[in-house]
Backbone as a printed PyTorch tensor [residue, N CA C, xyz], in Angstrom:
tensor([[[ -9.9390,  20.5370, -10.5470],
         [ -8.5600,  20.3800, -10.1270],
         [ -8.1220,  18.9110, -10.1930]],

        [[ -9.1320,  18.0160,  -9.8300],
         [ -8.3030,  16.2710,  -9.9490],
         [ -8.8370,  15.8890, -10.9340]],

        [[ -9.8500,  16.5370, -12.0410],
         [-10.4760,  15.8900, -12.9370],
         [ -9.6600,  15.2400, -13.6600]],

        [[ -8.0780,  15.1650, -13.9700],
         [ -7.3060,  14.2810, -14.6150],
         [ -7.4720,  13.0310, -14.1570]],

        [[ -7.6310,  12.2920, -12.9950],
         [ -7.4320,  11.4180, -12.2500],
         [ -8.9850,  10.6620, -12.2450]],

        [[ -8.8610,   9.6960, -12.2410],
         [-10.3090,   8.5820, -12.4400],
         [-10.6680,   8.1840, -10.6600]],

        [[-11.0770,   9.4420, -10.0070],
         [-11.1580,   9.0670,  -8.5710],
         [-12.5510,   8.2280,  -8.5390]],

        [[-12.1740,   6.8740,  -8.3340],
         [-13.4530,   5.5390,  -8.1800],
         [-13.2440,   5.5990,  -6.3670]],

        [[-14.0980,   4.8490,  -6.3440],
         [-14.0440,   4.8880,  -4.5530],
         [-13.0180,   4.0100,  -4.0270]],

        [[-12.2380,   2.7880,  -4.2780],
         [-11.3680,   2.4130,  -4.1080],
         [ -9.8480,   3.0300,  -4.2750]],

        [[ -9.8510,   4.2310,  -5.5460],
         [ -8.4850,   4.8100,  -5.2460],
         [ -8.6950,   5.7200,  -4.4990]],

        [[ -9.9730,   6.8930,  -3.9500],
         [-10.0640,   7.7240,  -3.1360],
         [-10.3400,   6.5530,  -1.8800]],

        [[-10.2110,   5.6240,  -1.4660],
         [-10.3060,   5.2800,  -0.2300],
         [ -8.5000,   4.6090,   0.0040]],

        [[ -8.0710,   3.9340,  -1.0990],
         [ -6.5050,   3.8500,  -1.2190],
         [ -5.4420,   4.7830,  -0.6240]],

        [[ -5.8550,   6.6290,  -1.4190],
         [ -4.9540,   7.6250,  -1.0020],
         [ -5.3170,   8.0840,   0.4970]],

        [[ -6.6980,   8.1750,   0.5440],
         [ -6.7100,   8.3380,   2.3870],
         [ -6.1910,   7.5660,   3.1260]],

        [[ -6.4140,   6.4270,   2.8500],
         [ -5.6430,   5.5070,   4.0020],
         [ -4.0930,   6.1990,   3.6190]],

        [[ -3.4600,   6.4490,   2.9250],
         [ -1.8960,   6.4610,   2.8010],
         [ -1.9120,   8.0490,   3.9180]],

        [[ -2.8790,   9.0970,   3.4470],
         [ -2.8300,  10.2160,   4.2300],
         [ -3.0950,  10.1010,   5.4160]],

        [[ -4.1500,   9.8830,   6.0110],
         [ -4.1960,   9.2560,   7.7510],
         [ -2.6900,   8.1910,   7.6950]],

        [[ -2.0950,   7.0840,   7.3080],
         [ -1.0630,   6.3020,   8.0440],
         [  0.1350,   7.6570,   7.9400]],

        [[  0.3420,   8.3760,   6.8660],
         [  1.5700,   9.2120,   7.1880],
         [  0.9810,  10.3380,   8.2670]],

        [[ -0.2640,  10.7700,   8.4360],
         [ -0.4590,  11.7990,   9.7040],
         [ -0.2560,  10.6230,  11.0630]],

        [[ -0.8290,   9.5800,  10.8790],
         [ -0.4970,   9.0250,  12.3110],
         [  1.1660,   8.2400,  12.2550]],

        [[  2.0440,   8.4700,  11.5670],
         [  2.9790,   7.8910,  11.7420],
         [  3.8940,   9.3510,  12.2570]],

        [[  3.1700,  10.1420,  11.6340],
         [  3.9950,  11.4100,  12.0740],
         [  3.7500,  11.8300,  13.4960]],

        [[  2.9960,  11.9600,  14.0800],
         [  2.5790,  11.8120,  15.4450],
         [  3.0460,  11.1710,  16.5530]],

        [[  2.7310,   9.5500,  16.0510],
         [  3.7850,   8.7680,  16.7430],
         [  5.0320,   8.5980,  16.8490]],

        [[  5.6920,   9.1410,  15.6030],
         [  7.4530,   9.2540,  15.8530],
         [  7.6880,  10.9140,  16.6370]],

        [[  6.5510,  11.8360,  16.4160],
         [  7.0050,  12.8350,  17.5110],
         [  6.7070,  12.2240,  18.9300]],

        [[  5.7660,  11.7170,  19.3430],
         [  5.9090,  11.3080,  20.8580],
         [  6.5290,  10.2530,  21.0590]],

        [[  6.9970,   9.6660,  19.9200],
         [  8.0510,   8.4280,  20.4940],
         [  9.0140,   7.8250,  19.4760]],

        [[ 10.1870,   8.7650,  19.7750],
         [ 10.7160,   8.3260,  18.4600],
         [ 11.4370,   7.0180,  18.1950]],

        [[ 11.5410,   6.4070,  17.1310],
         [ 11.9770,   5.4010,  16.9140],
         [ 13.3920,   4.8900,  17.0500]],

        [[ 13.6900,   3.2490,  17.0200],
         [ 15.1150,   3.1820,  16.8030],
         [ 15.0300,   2.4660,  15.7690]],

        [[ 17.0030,   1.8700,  15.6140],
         [ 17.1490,   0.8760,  14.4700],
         [ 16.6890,  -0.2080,  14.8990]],

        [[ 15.8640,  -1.3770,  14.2210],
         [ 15.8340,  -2.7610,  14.2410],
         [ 16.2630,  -3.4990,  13.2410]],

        [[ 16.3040,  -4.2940,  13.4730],
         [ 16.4740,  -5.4910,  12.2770],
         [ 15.6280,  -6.7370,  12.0080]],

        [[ 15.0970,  -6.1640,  10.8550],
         [ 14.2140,  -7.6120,  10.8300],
         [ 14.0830,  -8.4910,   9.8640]],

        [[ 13.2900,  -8.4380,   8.6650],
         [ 13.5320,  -9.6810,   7.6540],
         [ 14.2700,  -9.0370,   6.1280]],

        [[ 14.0360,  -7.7940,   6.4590],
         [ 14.4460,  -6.6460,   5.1540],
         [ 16.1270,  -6.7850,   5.5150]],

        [[ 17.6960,  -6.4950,   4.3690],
         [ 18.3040,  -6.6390,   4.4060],
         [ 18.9010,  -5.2680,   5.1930]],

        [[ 18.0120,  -4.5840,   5.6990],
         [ 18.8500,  -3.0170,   6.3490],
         [ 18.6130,  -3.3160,   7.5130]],

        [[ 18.7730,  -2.2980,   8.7790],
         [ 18.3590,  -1.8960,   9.7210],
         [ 17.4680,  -0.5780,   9.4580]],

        [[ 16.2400,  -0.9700,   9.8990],
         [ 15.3280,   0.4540,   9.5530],
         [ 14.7530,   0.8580,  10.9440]],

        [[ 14.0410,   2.1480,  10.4770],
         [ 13.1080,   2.5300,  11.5550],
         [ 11.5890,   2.4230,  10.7450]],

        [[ 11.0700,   2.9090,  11.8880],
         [  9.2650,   2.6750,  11.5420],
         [  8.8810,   3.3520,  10.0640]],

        [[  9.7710,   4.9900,  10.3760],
         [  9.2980,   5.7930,   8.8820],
         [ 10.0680,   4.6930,   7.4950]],

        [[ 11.3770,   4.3640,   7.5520],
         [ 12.3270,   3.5290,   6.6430],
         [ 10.7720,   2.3380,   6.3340]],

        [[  9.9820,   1.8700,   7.2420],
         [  9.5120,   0.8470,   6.8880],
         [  8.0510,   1.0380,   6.1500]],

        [[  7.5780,   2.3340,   6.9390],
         [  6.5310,   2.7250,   6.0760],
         [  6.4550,   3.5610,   4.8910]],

        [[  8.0360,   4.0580,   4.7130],
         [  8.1130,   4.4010,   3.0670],
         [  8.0490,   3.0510,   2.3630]],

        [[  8.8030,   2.1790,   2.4830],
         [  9.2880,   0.8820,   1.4380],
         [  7.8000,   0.0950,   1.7210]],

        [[  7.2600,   0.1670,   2.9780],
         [  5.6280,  -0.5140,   2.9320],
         [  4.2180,   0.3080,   1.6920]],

        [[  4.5490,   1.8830,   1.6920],
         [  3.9890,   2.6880,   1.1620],
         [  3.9280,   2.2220,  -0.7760]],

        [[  5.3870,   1.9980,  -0.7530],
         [  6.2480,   1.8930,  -2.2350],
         [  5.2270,   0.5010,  -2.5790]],

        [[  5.9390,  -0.1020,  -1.9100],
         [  5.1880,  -2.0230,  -2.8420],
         [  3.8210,  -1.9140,  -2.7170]],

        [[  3.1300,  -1.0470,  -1.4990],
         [  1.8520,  -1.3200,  -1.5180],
         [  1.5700,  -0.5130,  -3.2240]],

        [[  2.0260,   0.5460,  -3.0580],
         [  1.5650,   1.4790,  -4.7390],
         [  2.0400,   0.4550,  -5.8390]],

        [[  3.4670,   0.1280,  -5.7910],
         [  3.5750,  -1.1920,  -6.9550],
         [  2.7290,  -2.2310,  -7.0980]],

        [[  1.4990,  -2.6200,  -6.2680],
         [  1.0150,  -3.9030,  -5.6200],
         [ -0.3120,  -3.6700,  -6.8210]],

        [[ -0.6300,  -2.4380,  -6.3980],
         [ -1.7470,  -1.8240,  -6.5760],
         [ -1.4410,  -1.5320,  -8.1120]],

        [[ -0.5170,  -0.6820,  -8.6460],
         [ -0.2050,  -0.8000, -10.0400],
         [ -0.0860,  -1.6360, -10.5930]],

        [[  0.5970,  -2.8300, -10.2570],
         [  0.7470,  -4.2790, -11.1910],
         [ -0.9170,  -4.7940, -11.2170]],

        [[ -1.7850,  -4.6670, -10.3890],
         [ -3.0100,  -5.0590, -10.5680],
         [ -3.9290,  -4.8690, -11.4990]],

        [[ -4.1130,  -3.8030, -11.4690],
         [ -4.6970,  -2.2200, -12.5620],
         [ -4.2880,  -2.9010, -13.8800]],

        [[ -2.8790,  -3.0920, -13.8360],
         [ -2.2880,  -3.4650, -15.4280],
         [ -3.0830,  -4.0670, -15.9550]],

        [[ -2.5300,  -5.2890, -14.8400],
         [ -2.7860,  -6.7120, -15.0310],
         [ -4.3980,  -7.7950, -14.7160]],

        [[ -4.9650,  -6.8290, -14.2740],
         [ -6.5610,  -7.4040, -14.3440],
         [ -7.5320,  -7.7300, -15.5550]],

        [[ -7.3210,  -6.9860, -16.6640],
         [ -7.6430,  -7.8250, -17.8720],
         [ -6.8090,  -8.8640, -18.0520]],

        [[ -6.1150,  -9.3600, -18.1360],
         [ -5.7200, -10.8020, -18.5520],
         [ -5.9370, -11.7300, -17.8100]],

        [[ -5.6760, -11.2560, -15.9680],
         [ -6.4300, -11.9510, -15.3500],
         [ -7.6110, -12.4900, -15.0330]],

        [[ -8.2490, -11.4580, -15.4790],
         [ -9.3990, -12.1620, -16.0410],
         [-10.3110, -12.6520, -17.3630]],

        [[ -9.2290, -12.4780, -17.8990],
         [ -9.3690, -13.4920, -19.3280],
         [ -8.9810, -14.7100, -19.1230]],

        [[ -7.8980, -15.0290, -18.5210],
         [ -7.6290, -15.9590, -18.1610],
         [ -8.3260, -17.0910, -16.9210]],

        [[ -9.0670, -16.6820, -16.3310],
         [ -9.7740, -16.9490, -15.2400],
         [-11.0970, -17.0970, -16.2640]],

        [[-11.6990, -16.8930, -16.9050],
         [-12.6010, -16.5760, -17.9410],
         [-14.0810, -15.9580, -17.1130]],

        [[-13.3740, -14.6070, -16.9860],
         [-14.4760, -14.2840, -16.0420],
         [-15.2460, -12.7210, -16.9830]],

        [[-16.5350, -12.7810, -16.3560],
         [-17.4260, -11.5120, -17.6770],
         [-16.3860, -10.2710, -17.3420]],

        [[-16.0330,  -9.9130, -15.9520],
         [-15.8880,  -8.4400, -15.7710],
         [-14.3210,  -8.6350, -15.1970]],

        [[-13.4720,  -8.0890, -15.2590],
         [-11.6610,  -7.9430, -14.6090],
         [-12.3130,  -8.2700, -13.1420]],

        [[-11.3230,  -8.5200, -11.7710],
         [-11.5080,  -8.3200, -10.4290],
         [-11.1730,  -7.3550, -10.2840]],

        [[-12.2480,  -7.3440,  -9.2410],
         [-12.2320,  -6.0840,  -8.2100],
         [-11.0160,  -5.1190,  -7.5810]],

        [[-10.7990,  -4.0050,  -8.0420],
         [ -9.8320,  -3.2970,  -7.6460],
         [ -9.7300,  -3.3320,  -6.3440]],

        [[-10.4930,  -3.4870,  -5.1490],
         [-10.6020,  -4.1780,  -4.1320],
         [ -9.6060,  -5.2730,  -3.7560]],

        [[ -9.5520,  -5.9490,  -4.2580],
         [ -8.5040,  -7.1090,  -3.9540],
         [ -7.1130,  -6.9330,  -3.9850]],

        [[ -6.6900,  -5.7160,  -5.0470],
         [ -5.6820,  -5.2340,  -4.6790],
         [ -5.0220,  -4.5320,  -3.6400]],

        [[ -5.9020,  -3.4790,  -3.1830],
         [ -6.2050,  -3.0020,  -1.6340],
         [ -5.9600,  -4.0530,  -0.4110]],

        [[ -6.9720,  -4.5420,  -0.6240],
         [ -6.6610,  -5.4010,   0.9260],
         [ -5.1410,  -6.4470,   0.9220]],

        [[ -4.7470,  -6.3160,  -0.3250],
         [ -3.5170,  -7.4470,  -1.2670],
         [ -2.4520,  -6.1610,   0.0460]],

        [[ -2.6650,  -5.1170,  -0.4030],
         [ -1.3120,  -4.2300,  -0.4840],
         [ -1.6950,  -3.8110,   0.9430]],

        [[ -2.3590,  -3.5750,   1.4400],
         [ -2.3650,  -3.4950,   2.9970],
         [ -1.9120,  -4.3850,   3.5380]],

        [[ -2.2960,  -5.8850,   3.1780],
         [ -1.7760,  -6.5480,   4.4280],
         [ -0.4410,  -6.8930,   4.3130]],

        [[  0.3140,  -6.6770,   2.9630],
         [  1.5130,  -6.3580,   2.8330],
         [  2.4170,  -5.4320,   3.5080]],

        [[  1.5320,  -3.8810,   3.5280],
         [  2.5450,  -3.6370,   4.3990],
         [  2.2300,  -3.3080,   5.2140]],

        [[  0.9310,  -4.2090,   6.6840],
         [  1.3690,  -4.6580,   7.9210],
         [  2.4550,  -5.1110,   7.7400]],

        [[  2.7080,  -6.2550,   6.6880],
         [  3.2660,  -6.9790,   7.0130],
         [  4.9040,  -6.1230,   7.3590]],

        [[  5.0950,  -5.2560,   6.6200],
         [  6.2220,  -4.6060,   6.4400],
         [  6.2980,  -4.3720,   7.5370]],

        [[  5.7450,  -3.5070,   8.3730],
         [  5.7540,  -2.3470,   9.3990],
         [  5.6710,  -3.5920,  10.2000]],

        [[  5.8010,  -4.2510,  10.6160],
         [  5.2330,  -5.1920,  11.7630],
         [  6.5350,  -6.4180,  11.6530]],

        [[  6.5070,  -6.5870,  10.8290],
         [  8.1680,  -7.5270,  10.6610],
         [  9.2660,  -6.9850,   9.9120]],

        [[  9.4980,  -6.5150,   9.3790],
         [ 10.5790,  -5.5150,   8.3030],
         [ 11.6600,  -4.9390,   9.3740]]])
């Protein structure tokens, strides 16, 4: 059934984290639902508004990497691309950053 998909342990540890943050975000907006804030993003959002658009760049974060890791490491003149890893922890702490200031 996923055999299309190149599940390495970094994208099966990528999509869980996205599945646990939307089960625990869903949880927490049933026992406490959110309001509008305003923070560095040009809207007023709520928590879900912030963890879709945190969800989004983290997947863009993570795609521009993938692309872009052979050249980066051609350019770096390194034997093997970096670690898909680095994109991960890149795009997480991004969107703390979202969810936490956004």
């Amino acid at each position: 059934m996923f055999a299309w998909m190149a599940w390495t342990t970094p994208v099966a540890v990528f999509f869980i984290c996205m599945a646990l943050m939307l089960a625990g975000m869903t949880v927490w907006e049933l026992k406490r639902p959110s309001t509008l804030r305003k923070g560095f993003l040009p809207i007023a959002t709520t928590r879900g508004d912030r963890l879709s658009i945190g969800l989004l760049t983290a997947a863009y974060i993570n795609l521009a990497f993938v692309g872009l890791a052979d050249r980066i490491g051609a350019s770096l003149s390194l034997a093997n691309p970096p670690s898909v890893w680095i994109s991960f922890v890149l795009s997480m702490a991004v969107l703390a950053f979202i969810m936490r200031r956004g």
